[in-house]
N, C-alpha and C positions, 0 to 999 in steps of 0.2 A: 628852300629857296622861296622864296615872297614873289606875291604875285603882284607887279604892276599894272596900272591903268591900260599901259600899250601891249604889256602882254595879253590881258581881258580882252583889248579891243576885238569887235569881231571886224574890223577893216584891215586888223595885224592877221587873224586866221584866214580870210579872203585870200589875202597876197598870196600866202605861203600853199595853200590852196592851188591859187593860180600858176603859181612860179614850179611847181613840180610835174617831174615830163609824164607824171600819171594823173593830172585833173580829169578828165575826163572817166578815169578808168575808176577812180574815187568817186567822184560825181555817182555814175553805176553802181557803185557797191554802195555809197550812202542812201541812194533811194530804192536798194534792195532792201537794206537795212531800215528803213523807216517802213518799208510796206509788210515785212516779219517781224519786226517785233519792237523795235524803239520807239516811245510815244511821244518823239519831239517833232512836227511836221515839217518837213522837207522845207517846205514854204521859208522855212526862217535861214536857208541859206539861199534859195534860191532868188529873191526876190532882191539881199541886199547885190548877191552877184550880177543878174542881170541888171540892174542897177547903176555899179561899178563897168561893167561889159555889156555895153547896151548894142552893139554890135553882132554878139555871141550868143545874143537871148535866145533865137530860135532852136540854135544849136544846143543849149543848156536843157532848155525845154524838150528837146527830143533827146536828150542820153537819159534825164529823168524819167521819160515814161515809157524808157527802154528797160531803165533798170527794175521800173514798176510792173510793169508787164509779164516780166522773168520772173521777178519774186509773185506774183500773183498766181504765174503758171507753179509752183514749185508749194506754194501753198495748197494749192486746190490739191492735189496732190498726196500733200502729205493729207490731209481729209477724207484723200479716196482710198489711201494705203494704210494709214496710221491710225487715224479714229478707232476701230474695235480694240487696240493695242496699248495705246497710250492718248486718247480722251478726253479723258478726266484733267490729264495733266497738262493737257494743251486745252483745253477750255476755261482750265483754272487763268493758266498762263495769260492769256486776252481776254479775260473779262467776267468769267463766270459761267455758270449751268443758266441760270436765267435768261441772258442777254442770249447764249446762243438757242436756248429751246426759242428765243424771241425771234432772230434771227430766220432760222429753219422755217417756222412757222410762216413768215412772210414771204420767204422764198417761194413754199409750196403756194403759196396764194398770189402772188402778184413776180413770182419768176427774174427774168430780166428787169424788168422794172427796179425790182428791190433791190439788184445788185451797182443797175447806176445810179439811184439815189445816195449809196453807200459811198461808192467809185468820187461821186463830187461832192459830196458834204467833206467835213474834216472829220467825220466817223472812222475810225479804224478798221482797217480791210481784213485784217485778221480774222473776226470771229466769221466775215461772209466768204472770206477764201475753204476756211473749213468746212461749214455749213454745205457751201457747194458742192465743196468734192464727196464730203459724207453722204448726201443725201441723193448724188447721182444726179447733179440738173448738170445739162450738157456743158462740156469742157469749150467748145466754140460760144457757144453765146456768154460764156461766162468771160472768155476771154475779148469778146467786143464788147460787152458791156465795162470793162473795167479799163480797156483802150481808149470806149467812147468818154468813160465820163471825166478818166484823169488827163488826158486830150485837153478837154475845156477847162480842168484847173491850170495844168501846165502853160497851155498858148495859149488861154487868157491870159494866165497872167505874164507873160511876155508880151501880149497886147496893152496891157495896162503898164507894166514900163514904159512901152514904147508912146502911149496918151501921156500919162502922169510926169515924163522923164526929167527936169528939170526938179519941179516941186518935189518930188518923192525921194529925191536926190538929198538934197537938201537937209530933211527931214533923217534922212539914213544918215547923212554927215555929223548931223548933231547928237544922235542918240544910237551909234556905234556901241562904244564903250559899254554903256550900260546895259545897252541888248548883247553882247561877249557876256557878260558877268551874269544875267542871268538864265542865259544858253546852260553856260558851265554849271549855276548850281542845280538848273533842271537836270541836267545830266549826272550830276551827284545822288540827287534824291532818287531819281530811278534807278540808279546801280545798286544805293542802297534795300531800296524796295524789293526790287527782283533778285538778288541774290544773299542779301544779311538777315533782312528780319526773319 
């Protein structure tokens, strides 16, 4: 089957999104899944949905950093349970021995701090959900700090919908399609990555 423009469209994946009685329940499992292990940022659906449902933004914005929250507790976790076990293969998995000896490292020295700098940047929470649980820095501040800092990604940017709404509209109208088309090949390439080569 051949893929057309309107199937690519991410305004066509929105809808179908929207229109099923489990959005929201999906919503939560996609921003589990982008805080474990998928490297495409959440941001790229949520920003055109809120967007399209500017009504719903708040709402969108709190199942997302519900769903993040969950996956971060579940992370830390595996870090405090699985590290001595399998390691290796989960540090390979997000990023390497370096990044996380780098990670650890900053932890032990600047604590909280290090883990909401993480929590708001587009840095990947993976290597510091491990790091944390491995090294024993407390499960409470670990979990306000990744509250506090995805909090300001999320309700900003449902604040910035709600500023920008009009113009950013606009702007999503025109170049739909072609952000669908390379959603999709990002998501090829990482499948290919993480499980072929």
């Amino acid at each position: 089957m051949m893929l057309n423009s309107k199937t690519l469209s991410a305004d066509t994946w929105l809808e179908r999104l929207e229109s099923s009685n489990y959005t929201y329940l999906l919503l939560f499992a996609l921003s589990m899944g982008e805080t474990l292990i998928l490297p495409i940022p959440i941001e790229a659906i949520l920003i055109p949905w809120m967007l399209r449902k500017p009504e719903k933004r708040w709402v969108i914005a709190a199942v997302a950093l519900a769903g993040n929250i969950t996956a971060a507790s579940l992370g830390y976790w595996l870090g405090a349970l699985a590290m001595d076990q399998w390691g290796d293969s989960l540090i390979q998995l997000f990023g390497g021995a370096e990044v996380y000896d780098s990670f650890a490292t900053e932890l032990k020295e600047n604590g909280f701090m290090s883990v909401l700098a993480v929590g708001i940047t587009p840095t990947p929470l993976q290597i510091a959900m491990l790091a944390a649980g491995a090294t024993g820095f407390s499960f409470v501040l670990f979990l306000l700090a990744v509250a506090l800092s995805r909090s300001v990604r999320y309700f900003g940017l449902a604040l910035l919908v709600q500023v920008a709404g009009d113009a950013a509209m606009k702007l999503w109208r025109r170049y739909s399609r072609q952000l669908g088309a390379v959603l999709l090949v990002l998501a090829g390439v990482w499948v290919w990555f993480t499980f072929f080569r």
